[in-house]
C-alpha positions in Angstrom: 14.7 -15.4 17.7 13.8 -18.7 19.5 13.7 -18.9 22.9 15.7 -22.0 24.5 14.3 -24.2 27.3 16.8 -24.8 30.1 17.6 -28.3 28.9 18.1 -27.1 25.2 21.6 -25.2 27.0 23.7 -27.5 24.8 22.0 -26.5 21.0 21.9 -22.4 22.5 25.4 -22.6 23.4 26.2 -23.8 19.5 23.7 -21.8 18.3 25.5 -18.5 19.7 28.6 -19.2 18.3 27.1 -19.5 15.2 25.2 -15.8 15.2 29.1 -14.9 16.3 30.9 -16.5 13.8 27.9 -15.0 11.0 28.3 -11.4 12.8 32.3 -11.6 12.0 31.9 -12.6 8.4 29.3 -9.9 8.1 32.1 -7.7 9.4 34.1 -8.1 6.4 36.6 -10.5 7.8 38.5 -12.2 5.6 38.8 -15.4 7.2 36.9 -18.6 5.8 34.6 -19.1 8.3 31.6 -20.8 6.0 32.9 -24.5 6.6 32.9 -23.8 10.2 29.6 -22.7 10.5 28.1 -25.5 8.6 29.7 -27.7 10.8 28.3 -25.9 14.3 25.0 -26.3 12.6 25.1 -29.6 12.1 26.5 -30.3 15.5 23.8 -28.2 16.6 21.2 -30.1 14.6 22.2 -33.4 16.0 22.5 -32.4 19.6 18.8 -31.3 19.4 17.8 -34.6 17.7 19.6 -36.2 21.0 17.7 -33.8 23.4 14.2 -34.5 22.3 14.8 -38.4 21.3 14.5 -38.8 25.1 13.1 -36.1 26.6 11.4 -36.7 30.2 7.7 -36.1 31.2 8.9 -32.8 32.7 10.9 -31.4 29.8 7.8 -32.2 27.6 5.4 -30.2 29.9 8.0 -27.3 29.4 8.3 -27.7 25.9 3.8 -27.5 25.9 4.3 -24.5 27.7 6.6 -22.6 25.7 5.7 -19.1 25.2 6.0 -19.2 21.4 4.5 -22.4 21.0 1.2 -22.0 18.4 -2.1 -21.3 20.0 -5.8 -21.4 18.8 -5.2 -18.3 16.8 -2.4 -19.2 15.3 -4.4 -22.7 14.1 -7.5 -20.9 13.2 -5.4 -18.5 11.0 -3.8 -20.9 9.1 -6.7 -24.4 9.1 -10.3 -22.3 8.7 -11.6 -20.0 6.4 -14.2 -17.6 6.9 -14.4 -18.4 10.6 -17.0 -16.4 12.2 -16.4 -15.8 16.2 -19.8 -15.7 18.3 -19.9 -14.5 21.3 -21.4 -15.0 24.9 -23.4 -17.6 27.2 -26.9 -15.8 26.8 -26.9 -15.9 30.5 -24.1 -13.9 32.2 -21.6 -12.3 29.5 -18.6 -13.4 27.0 -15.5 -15.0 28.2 -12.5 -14.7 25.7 -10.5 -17.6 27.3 -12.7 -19.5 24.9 -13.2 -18.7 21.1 -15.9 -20.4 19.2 -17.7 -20.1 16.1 -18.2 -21.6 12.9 -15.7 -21.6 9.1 -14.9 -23.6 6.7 -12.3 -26.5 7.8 -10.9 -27.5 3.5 -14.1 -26.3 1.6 -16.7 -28.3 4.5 -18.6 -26.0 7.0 -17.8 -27.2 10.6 -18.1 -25.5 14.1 -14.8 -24.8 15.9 -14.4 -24.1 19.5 -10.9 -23.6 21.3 -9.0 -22.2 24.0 -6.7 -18.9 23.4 -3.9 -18.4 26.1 -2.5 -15.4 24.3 1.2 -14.3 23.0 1.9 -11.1 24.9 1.4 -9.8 28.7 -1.6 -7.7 26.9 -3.6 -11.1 24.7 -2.7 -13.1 28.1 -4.2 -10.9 30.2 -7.6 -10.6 27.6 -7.3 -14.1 27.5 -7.2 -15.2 31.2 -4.3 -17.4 30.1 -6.8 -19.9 28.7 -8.5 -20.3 32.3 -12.1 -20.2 31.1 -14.8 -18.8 33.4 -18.3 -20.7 33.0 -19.7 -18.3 30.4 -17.3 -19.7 28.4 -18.0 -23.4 28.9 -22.0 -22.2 28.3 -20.6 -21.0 25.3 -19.0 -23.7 23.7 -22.4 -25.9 24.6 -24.0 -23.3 22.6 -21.8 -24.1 19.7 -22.0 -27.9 20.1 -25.8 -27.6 20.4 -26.0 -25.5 17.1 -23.6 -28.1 15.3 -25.9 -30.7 16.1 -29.0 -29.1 15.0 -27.2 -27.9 10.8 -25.4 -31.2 11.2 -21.7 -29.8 11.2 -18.8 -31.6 12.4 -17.1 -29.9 16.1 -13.2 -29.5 16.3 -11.9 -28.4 19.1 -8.4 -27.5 20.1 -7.1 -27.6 23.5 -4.6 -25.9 25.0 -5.5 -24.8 29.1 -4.0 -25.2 32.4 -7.2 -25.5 34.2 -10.4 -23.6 34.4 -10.5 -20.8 36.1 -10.4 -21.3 39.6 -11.2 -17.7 41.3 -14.0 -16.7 43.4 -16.3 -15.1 41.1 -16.0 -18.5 38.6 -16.9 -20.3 41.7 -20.1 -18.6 42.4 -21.6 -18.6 38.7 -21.6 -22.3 38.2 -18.4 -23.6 37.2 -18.3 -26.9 38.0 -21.7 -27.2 36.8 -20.5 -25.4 33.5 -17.7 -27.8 33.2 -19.8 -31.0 33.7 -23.0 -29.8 31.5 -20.1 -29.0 28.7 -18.7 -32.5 28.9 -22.2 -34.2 28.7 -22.7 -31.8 26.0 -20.0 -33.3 23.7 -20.4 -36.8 24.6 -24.3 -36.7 23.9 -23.2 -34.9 20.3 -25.7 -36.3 17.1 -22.3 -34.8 14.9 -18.8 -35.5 14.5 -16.5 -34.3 16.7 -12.1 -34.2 16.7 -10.5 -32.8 19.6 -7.0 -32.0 19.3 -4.4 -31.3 22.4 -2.2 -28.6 21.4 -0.6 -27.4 24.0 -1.7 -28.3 28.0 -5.0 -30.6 28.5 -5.4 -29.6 32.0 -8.3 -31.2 33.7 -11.6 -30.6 34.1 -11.0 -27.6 32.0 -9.8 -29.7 29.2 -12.4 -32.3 29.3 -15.2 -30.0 29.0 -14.5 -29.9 25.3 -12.5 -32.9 24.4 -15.0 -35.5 25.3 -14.6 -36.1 21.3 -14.9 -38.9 18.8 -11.3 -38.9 18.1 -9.0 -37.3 20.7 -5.8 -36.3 18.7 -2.7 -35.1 20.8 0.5 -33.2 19.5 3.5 -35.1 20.3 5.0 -32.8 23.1 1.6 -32.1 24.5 0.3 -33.0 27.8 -3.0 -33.8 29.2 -3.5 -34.0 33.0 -5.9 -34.4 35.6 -3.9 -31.8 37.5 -0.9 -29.9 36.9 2.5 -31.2 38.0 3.1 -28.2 40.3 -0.4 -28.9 41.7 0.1 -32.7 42.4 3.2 -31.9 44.1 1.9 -29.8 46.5 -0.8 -32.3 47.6 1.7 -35.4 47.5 4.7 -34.2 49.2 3.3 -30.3 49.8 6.5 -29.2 47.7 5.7 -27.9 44.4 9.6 -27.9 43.4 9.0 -31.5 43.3 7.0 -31.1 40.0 9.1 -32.9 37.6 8.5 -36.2 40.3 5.0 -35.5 39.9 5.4 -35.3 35.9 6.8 -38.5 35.9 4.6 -40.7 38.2 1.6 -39.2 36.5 2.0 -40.8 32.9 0.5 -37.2 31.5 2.6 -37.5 27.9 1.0 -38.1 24.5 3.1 -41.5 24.7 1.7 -42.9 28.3 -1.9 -41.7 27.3 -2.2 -43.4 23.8 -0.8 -46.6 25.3 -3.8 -46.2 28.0 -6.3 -45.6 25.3 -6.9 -42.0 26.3 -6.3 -40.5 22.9 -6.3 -41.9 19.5 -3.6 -40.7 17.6 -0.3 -38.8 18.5 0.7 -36.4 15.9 4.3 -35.5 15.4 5.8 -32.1 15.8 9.1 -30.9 13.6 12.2 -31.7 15.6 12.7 -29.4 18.3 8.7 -28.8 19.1 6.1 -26.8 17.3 7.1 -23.6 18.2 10.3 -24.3 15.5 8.3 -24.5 12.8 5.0 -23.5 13.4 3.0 -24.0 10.0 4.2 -27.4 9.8 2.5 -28.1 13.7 -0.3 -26.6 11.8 -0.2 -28.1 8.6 0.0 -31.8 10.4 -2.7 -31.3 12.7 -4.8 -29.8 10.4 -4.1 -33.7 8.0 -5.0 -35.6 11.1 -8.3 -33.6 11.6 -9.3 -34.7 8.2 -8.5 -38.2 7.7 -10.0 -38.6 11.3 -13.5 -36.8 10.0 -13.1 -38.7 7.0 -13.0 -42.2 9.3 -16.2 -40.4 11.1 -18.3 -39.9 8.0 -21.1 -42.1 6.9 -22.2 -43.0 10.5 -25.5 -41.8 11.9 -25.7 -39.6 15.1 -26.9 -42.4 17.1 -23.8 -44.3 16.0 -21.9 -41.9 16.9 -22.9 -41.5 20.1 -23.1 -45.1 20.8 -19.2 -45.3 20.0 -18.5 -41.8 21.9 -19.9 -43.6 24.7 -18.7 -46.9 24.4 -14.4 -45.0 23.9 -14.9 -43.4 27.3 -15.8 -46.6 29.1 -13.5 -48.5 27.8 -10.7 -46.0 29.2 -8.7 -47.8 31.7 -10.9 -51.1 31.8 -8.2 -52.9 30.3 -5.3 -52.2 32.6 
């Protein structure tokens, strides 16, 4: 059953009185109630394809953050084969916020590292809601620094609200751990796609989407800090979030027009938690005809043009 958003009130409303209208002709009434249906549906259908034809930077952040929205899990189910999890920094201990390890992305061996929010209260709580803790940024270097040495592409997939801020994160390194993970991927002798699917939050975000090609799902978002944050330091109100969304140009639309990503990639009407293989499906196309643009060029090209993407960000404005 899906769960609606607050602004989808309209399609939930039509949505019910088609499961009511089903439930009575499941009762045995005799009434001709198929021609009705079909036409709730269809007014349902369209007043969705209204909705999210102009949806604000606010209702997009709530539509990255819906619970049944696909997560790394779900993509690395569906995109890799024979993916092989490693685990731990080799320094302090494992950190599940972060999943990494190496399969088979369409027949070619590639490393994968990725952030897992979780499903339940139980996978979110094993999962620190995505909020990695620096093992698990020294973990994903550890992948990046194996792909370079067998030559394998890196794809990572984003989907945090932030690192983990908490005391303990603190006092291990984790701004160092953030910082040494994004010099790690923009120094990279390999290939690398990044993909936004879900919340690009920050530093947290960066550390493993300093990429190539920097793909982002259509109702993703990708922040220096989160809307409820920025509020709070702007006008110290946090209920002014969906302000802060706005002003802060942090949709897959603003930030391709900026040159912060490379490619938007479309979700099925309604978001990707509708229809979740075809989220997949798409992403996983866009991963490949982006590694097939990367292929041919040396490491030292492709850190030269790694480099040269980053600078360029914001130069022209």
């Amino acid at each position: 059953m899906i769960t609606f958003l607050e602004f989808e009130k309209p399609v939930a409303d039509l949505q019910g009185k088609v499961q009511e209208l089903r439930a009575l002709g499941e009762s045995g009434n005799a009434v001709a109630i198929g021609e009705e249906i079909a036409k709730l549906e269809a007014k349902a259908a369209q007043a969705l394809a209204d909705i999210y034809a102009k949806l604000t930077p606010w209702q997009k952040t709530q539509v990255a953050r819906h619970p049944d929205r696909p997560h790394f899990v779900d993509y690395a189910e569906r995109l890799f084969t024979d993916f092989t999890p490693l685990a731990g920094d080799r320094k302090f201990g494992e950190d599940k916020a972060v999943l990494a390890g190496f399969g088979r992305f369409r027949d070619r061996p590639v490393a994968i590292v990725g952030q897992e929010k979780g499903h339940d209260t139980e996978t979110r709580l094993k999962h620190n809601f995505g909020m990695a803790r620096p093992e698990g940024y020294r973990k994903a270097i550890r992948i990046m620094e194996l792909a370079e040495r067998f030559d394998l592409p890196l794809i990572t997939l984003v989907d945090t609200a932030g690192a983990f801020p908490g005391i303990e994160a603190e006092e291990r390194g984790q701004a160092e751990a953030i910082a040494r993970s994004t010099e790690a991927a923009l120094a990279l002798a390999a290939p690398s796609v990044s993909v936004i699917i879900g919340e690009g939050g920050s530093g947290g975000a960066i550390a493993i989407a300093t990429a190539s090609r920097v793909l982002m799902l259509e109702h993703s978002i990708y922040s220096v800090i989160s809307p409820e944050g920025a509020a709070s330091i702007l006008w110290r109100d946090a209920t002014r979030a969906q302000d802060a969304a706005t002003n802060m140009k942090i949709t897959a639309q603003d930030l391709y027009r900026f040159g912060v990503i490379d490619q938007i990639v479309s979700e099925p009407l309604g978001g990707a938690h509708r229809d979740p293989n075809v989220a997949i499906d798409a992403v996983g196309d866009a991963i490949a005809a982006s590694l097939a643009s990367l292929s041919g060029l040396s490491g030292a090209d492709l850190k030269r043009q790694r480099r040269e993407k980053f600078l360029a960000i914001g130069r022209s404005l």
